[in-house]
C-alpha positions in Angstrom: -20.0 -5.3 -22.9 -18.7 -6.8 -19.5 -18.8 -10.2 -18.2 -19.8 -11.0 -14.2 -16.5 -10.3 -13.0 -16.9 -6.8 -14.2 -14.2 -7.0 -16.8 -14.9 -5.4 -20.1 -14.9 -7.9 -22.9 -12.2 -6.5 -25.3 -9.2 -8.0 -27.5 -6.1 -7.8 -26.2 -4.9 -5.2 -28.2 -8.4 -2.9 -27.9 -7.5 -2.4 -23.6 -6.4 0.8 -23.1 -8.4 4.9 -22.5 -8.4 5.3 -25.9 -9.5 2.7 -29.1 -6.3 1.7 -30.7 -5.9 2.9 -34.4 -7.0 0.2 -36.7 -4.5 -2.6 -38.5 -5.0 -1.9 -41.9 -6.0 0.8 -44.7 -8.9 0.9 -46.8 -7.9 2.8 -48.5 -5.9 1.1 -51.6 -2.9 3.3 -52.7 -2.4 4.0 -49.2 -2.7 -0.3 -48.6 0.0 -0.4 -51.3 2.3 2.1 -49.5 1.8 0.4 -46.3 2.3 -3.4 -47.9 5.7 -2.0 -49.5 7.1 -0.2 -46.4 5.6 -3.3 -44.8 8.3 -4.9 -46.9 11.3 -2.9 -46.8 10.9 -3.5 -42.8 10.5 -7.1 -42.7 8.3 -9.8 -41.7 5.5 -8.6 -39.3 5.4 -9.4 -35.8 2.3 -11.0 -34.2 1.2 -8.6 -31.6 1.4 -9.9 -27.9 0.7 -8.5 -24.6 4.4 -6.9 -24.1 3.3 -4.9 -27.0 -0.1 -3.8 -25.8 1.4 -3.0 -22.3 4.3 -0.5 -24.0 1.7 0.6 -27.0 -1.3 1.4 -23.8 1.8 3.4 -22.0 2.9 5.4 -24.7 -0.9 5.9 -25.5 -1.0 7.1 -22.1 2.0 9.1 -22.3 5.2 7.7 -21.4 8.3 5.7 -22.8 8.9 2.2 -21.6 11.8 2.3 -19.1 11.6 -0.2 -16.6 11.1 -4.0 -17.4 7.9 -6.2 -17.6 8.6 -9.4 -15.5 5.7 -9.7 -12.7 3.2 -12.1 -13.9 -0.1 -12.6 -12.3 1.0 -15.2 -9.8 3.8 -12.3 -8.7 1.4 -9.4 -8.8 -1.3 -11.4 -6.6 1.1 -12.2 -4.5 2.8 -8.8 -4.1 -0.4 -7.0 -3.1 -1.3 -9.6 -0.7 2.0 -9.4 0.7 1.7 -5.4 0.8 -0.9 -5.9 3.7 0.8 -8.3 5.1 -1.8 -9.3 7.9 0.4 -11.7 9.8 3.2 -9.0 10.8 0.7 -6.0 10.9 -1.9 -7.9 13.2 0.3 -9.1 15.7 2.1 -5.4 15.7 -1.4 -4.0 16.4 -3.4 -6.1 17.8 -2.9 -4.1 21.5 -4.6 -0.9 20.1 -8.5 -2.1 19.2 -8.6 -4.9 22.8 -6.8 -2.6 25.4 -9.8 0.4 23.7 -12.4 -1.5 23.4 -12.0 -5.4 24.4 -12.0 -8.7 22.4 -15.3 -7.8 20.8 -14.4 -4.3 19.6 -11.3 -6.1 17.8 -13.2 -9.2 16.0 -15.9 -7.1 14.8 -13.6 -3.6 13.6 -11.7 -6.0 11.9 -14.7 -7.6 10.4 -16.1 -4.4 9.4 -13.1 -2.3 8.0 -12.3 -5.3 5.7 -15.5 -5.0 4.3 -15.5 -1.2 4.1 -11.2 -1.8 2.8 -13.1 -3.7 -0.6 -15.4 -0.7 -1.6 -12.0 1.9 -1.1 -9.9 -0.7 -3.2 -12.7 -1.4 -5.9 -12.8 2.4 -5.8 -9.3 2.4 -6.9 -9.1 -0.6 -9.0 -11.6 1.0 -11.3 -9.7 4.3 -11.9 -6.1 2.5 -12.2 -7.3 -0.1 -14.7 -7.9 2.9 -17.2 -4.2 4.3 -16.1 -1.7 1.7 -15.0 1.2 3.8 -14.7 3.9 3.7 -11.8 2.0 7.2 -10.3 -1.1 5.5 -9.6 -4.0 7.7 -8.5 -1.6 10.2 -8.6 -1.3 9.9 -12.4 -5.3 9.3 -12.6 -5.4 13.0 -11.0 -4.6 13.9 -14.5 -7.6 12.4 -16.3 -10.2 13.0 -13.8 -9.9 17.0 -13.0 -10.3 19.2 -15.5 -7.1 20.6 -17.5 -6.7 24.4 -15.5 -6.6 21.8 -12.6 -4.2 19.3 -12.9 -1.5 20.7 -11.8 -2.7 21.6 -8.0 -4.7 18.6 -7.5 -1.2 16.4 -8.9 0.7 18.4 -6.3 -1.8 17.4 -3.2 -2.2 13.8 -4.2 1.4 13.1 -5.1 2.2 14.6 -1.8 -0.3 13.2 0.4 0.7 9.4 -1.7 4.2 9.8 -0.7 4.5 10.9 2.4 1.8 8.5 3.3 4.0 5.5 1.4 7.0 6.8 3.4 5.0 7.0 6.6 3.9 3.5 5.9 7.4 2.3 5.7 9.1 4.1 8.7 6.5 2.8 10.8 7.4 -1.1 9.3 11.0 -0.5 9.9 10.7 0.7 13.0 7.7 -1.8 14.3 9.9 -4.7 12.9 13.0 -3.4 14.9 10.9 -3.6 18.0 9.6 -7.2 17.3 13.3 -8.2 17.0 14.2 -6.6 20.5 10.7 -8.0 22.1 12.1 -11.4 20.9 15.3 -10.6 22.4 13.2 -10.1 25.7 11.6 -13.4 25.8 14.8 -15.2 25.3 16.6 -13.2 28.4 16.8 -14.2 31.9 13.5 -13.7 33.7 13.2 -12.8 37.5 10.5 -14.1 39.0 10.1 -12.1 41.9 9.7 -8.7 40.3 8.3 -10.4 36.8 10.6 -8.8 34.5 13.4 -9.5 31.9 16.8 -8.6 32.1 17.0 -6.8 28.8 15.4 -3.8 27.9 15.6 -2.4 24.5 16.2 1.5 24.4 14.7 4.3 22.0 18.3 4.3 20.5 18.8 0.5 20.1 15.3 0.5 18.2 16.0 3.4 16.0 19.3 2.5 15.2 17.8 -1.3 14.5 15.0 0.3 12.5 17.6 2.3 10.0 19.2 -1.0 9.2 16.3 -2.8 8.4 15.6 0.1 6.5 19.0 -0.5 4.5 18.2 -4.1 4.1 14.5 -3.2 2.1 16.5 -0.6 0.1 19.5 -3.3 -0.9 16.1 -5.6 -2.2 14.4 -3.3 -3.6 17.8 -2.5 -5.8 17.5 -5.8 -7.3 16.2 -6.4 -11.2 12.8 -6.6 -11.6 13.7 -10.1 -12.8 15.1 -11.2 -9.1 11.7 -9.0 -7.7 9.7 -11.3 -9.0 11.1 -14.3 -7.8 11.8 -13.1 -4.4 7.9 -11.7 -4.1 6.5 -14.5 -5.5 6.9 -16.6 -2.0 5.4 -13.9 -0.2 2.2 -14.7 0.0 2.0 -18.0 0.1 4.5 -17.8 3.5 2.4 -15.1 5.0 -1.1 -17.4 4.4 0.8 -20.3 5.4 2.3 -19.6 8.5 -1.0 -17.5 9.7 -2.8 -21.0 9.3 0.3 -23.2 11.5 0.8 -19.9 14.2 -3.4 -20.4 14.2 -3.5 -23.9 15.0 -0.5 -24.2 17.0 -2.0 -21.7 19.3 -5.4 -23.0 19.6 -3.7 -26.4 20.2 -0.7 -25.6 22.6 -2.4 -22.5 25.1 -3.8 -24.5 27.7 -7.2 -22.5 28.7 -8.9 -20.5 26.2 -11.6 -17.6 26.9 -14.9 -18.9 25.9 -16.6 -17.9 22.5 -19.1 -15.2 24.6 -16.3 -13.6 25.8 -14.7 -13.3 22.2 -17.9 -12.1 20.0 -19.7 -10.1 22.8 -17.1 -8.7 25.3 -16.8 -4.9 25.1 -15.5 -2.6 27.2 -14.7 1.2 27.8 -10.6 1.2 28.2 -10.6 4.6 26.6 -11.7 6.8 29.8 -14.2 8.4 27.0 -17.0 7.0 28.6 -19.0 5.6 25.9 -18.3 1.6 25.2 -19.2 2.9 21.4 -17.0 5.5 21.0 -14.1 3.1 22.5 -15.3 0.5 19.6 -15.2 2.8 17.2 -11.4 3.6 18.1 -10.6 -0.2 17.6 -10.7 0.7 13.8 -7.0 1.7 14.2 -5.8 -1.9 13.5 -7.5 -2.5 10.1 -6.9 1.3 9.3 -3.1 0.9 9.5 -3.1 -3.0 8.2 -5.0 -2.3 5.0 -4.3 0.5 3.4 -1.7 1.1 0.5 -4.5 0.1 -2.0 -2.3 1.5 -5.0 0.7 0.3 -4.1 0.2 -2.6 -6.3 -0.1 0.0 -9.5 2.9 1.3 -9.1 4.6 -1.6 -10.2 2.1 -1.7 -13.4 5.0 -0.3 -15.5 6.5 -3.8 -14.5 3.7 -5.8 -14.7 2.1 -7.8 -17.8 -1.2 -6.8 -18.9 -1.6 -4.6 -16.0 -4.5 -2.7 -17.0 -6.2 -5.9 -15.8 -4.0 -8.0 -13.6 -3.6 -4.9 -11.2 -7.4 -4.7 -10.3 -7.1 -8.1 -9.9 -4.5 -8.8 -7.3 -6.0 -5.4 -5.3 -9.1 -6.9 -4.9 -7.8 -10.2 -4.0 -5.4 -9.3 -2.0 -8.2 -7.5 0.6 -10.2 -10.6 0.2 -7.4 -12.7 1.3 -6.2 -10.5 3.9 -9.4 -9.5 5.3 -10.2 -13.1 5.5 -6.9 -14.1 6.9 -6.7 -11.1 9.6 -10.1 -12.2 11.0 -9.0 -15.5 11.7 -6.0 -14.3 13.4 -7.7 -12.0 15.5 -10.0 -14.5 16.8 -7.1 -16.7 17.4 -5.4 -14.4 19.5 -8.5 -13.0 21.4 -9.1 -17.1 22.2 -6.0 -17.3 23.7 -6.1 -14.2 25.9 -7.0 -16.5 29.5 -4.8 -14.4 31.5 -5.9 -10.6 30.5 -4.3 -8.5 32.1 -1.3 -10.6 32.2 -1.2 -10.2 28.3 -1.8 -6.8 27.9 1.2 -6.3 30.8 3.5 -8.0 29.1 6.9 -7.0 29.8 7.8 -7.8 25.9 5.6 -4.7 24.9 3.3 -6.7 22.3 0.6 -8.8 23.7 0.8 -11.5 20.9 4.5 -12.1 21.9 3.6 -12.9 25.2 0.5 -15.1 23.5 2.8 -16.7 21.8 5.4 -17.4 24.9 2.2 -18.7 26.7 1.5 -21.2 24.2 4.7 -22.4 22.9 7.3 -21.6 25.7 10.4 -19.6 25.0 11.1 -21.9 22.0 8.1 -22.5 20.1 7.3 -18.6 21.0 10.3 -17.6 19.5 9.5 -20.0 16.3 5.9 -18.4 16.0 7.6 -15.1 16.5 10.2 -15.5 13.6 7.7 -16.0 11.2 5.9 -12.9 12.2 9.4 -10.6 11.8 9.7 -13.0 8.5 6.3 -11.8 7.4 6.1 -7.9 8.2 10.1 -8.0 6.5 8.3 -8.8 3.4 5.8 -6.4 3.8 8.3 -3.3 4.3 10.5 -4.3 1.3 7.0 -4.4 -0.7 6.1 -1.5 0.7 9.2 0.3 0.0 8.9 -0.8 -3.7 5.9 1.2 -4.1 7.2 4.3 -2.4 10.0 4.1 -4.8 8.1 3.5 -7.9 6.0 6.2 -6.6 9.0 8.8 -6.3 10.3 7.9 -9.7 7.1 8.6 -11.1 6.6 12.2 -9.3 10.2 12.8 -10.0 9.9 11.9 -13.6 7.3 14.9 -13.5 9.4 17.4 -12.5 7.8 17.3 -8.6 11.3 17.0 -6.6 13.9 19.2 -6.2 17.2 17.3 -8.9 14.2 15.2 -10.0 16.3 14.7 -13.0 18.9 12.6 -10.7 15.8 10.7 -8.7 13.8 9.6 -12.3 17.2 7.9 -13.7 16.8 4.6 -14.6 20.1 2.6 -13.9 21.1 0.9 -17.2 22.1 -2.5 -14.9 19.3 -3.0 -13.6 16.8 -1.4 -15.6 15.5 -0.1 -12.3 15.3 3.3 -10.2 17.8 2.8 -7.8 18.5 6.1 -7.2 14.5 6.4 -6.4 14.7 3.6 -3.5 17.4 5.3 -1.7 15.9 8.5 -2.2 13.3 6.5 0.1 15.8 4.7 2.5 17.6 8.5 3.6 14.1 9.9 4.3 12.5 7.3 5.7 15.9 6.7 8.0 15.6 10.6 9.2 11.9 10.1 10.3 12.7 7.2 12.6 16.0 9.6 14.1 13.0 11.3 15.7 12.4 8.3 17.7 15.1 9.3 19.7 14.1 12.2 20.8 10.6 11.9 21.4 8.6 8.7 20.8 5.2 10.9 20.8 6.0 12.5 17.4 7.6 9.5 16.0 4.1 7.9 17.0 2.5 10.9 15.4 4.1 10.5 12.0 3.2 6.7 12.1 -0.3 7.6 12.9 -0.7 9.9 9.6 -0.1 7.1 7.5 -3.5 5.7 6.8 -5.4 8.9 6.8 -2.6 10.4 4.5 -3.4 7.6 1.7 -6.9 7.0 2.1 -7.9 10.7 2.3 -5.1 10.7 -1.2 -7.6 8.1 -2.8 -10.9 9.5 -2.0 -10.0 13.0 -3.2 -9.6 11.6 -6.5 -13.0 9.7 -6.4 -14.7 12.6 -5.7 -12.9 14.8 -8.3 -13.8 11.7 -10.8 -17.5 12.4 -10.1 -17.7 16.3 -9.6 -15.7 16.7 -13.1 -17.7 13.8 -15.0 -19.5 15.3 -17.2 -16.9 18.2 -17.9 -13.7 15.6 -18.2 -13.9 12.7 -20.5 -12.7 9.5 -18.2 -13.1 5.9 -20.1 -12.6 3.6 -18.7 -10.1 0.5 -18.6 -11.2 -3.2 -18.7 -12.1 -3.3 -15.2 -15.4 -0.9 -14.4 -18.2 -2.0 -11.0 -20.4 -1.0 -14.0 -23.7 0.3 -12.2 -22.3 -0.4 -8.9 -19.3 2.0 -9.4 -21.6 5.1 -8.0 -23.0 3.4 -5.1 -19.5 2.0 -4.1 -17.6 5.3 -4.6 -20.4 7.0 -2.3 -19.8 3.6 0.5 -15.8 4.4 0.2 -15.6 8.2 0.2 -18.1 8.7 3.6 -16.3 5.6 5.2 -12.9 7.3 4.6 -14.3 10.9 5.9 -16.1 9.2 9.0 -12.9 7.4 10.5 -10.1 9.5 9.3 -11.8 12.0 11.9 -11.7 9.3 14.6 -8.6 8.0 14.2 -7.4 11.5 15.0 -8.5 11.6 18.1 -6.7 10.8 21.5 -7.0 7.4 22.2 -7.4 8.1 26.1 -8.7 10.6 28.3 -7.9 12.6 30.1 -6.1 13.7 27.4 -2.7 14.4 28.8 0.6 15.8 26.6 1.7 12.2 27.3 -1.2 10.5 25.7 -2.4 13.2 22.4 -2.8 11.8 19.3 -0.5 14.4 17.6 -1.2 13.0 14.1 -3.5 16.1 13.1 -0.6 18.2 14.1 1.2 16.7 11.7 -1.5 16.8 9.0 -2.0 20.6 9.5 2.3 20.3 9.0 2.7 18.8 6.5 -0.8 20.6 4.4 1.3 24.0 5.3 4.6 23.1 3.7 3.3 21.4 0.6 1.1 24.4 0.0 3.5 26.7 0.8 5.8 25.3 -1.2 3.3 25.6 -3.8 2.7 29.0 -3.8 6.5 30.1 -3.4 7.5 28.3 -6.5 6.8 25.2 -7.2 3.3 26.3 -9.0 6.1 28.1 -11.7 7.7 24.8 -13.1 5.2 22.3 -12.2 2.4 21.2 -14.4 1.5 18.0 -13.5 2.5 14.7 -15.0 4.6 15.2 -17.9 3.3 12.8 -20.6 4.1 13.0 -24.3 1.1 12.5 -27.0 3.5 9.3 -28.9 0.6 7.6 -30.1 -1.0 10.6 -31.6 2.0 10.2 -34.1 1.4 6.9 -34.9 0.7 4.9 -38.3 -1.9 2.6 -37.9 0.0 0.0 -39.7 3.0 0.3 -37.3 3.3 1.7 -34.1 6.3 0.3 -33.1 8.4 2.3 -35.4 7.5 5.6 -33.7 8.4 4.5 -30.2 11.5 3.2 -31.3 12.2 6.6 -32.8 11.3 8.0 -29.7 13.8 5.6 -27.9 
């Protein structure tokens, strides 16, 4: 039975893919056995939702490692904070207004949120059932059928990760250059040939980029105890400050474009020569801002009563951020008086130079420091995923020493070994930056694509492999909206992914190719060959043990202590 919100209505302890074995025997010698093992044990604990989250994990297949502390206030909070509109949308707004104008950018943005809640209540669906650190990875397991598993694992595990460690290269490196643009506005300006006396360099960024990528992993090798603290103020900043930045702009820049301009203005800037196809390339923006859907599942193993607080903060979290990224693109397109001025900024981001124009080099550096404040939080949530995501694919055997990248460190009760896995990789993908910012571009570029394709794959293989594979569901189901959703998310993903790889500009010059396909068709050959060389020998997909097959129904905590 389900109630409006589309949440099943089940006891606490009936959540889970499988019914729970029942509490007592009616069996009467057996009731007698029970009642004096019962006794020789103790006093009977009341069941609470720490034990239903470690009883639905072993059910699902794996031992309680890491430790529950994010609540729902810390979960909603971490997934807003995850898209983190109010350091992505300043760090992108240039792409959708210089392609298509004002118009294209209010409107993408208007429609890719909307189109962002069908994929995420695509995947909020499937994870509810599974709330493991994998998420949709894991799911793979349960939604293809058993001679399967193990390639379709290998693609989506791949395509999750490298996408996750796209994803945070990209905020390293996009944060490094907001720091440097605000070093710009605050050096000496000439006049007379309208440029700054400091100019960062590809080195200064990258090098920038790798410590900001240190500073996420130091985070991000905290307790789960200190997470939750930490993330529990990022969302309430990031809304915050969107609403002051939004007022103080509309209050402080002294002409603003007129409300016509905003909602109707489009324009070619693409050389394609179609004003459609140049709106249709303003989708880059919300592509790259909300994404990473999942990334709040993989911190389910840490997480009370995930199986339903999970679904929740994924769905919120687009709500809020769609909501919250519209008005700030509105804001911004308002403010935009002086065009081409803004779009020619010598700081490289056209909100900086917004935000210069409004508040001066003081209040413009205030606004700015809130924005670097903001998309800081997002990368060291973002790395959290990608590390709860490589402990879960090396706890399956997918890595090369996966043994040494699944350990749990017995300080923190965290995978630290995981999250610096992340920070070396993730370092030697910006190092390309110095040698050619078209690839580096490139491997940013993949990054929505690389997750979104990851999530549809497994909606589809959900609904091919129904009625051959068993999938039930967890408390959160669209109920008879789930097909008609699914269908909205998987031909939204297929229809953009194929324009966001084209060139952004034509002629399309060496200088100006979107090489992300290039690095699609890359990185689809080495996984596959990898496959088919060896990997296909010792990988079976995630590794789960059946612990609650072995369970008495009057106890099941004694069997995963045993296991312990």
């Amino acid at each position: 039975m389900e109630n409006s919100s589309g949440f099943k209505r089940t006891s606490s302890i009936e959540k889970g893919p499988v019914p729970v074995a029942p509490l007592a025997n009616t069996d009467s010698k057996t009731s007698k056995e029970s009642e004096a093992s019962s006794q020789r044990r103790g006093p009977r604990r009341m069941a609470t939702i720490q034990d239903d989250d470690e009883r639905l994990l072993a059910r699902i297949g794996y031992k309680q490692e890491l430790r529950r502390e994010f609540n729902k206030w810390s979960t909603v909070s971490y997934a807003i904070s995850i898209l983190g509109v109010l350091g992505s949308v300043p760090a992108t707004f240039g792409s959708p207004v210089k392609a298509g104008g004002p118009a294209t950018a209010v409107w993408a943005w208007f429609i890719g949120s909307c189109m962002a809640m069908c994929i995420a209540s695509s995947v909020a669906e499937l994870v509810s059932a599974y709330p493991t650190a994998g998420g949709m990875y894991f799911v793979t397991k349960h939604v293809v059928p058993k001679e399967h598993v193990a390639i379709w694992a290998w693609i989506i595990g791949w395509c999750n990760f490298l996408g996750q460690a796209g994803g945070v290269a990209s905020l390293a490196y996009t944060i490094s250059q907001m720091i440097l643009a605000a070093a710009v506005m605050n050096s000496s300006y000439d006049s007379n040939t309208g440029l700054y006396s400091f100019t960062p360099t590809a080195v200064q960024t990258v090098l920038l980029a790798i410590l900001v990528l240190c500073l996420f992993g130091v985070i991000c090798s905290l307790t789960t105890r200190w997470l939750h603290k930490i993330v529990l103020w990022f969302a309430p900043i990031n809304i915050l400050a969107s609403i002051a930045i939004c007022v103080a702009l509309l209050v402080l820049t002294p002409e603003k474009q007129s409300a016509k301009w905003v909602f109707t203005e489009v324009t070619d800037g693409t050389g394609w020569g179609s004003r459609g196809f140049s709106f249709l390339l303003g989708f880059l923006s919300v592509a790259w801002t909300m994404t990473d859907y999942d990334g709040t599942t993989h911190m389910s193993e840490e997480t009370h009563d995930a199986a339903i607080r999970g679904p929740v903060a994924i769905r919120m979290a687009v709500l809020v951020s769609g909501l919250v990224g519209w008005m700030l693109t509105i804001t911004f397109c308002f403010c935009m008086k002086d065009f081409e001025g803004v779009m020619s900024t010598p700081t490289g981001l056209p909100v900086a130079q917004i935000f210069l124009n409004a508040g001066g080099r003081t209040g413009g550096t205030v606004m700015w420091f809130f924005v670097i404040l903001v998309q800081f939080f997002t990368g060291c949530s973002a790395m959290l995923a990608n590390a709860r995501m490589a402990y879960a694919f090396a706890r399956d055997e997918a890595f090369p020493f996966s043994g040494f990248w699944s350990k749990v460190n017995h300080l923190t009760q965290t995978p630290i070994n995981a999250v610096w896995l992340v920070v070396v990789f993730c370092s030697c993908l910006n190092l390309i930056g110095i040698g050619s910012a078209l690839t580096i571009v490139a491997i940013f570029n993949i990054t929505a694509p690389a997750l979104d394709l990851s999530y549809i794959a497994v909606i589809v293989a959900h609904r091919v492999y129904e009625d051959r594979v068993q999938f039930i569901e967890g408390p959160y189901t669209l109920g008879r909206w789930s097909k008609p959703v699914n269908a909205v998310a998987v031909s939204w993903v297929c229809f953009i992914s194929v324009v966001l790889f084209f060139p952004t500009i034509k002629p399309v010059t060496a200088a100006n190719m979107n090489y992300a396909i290039c690095v699609a068709g890359f990185i689809a050959l080495f996984s596959m060959s990898w496959w088919y060389i060896g990997a296909r020998k010792k990988y079976t997909g995630p590794r789960t043990k059946d612990l609650l097959d072995m369970l008495p129904a009057e106890d099941p905590e004694d069997v995963l202590s045993d296991y312990a």
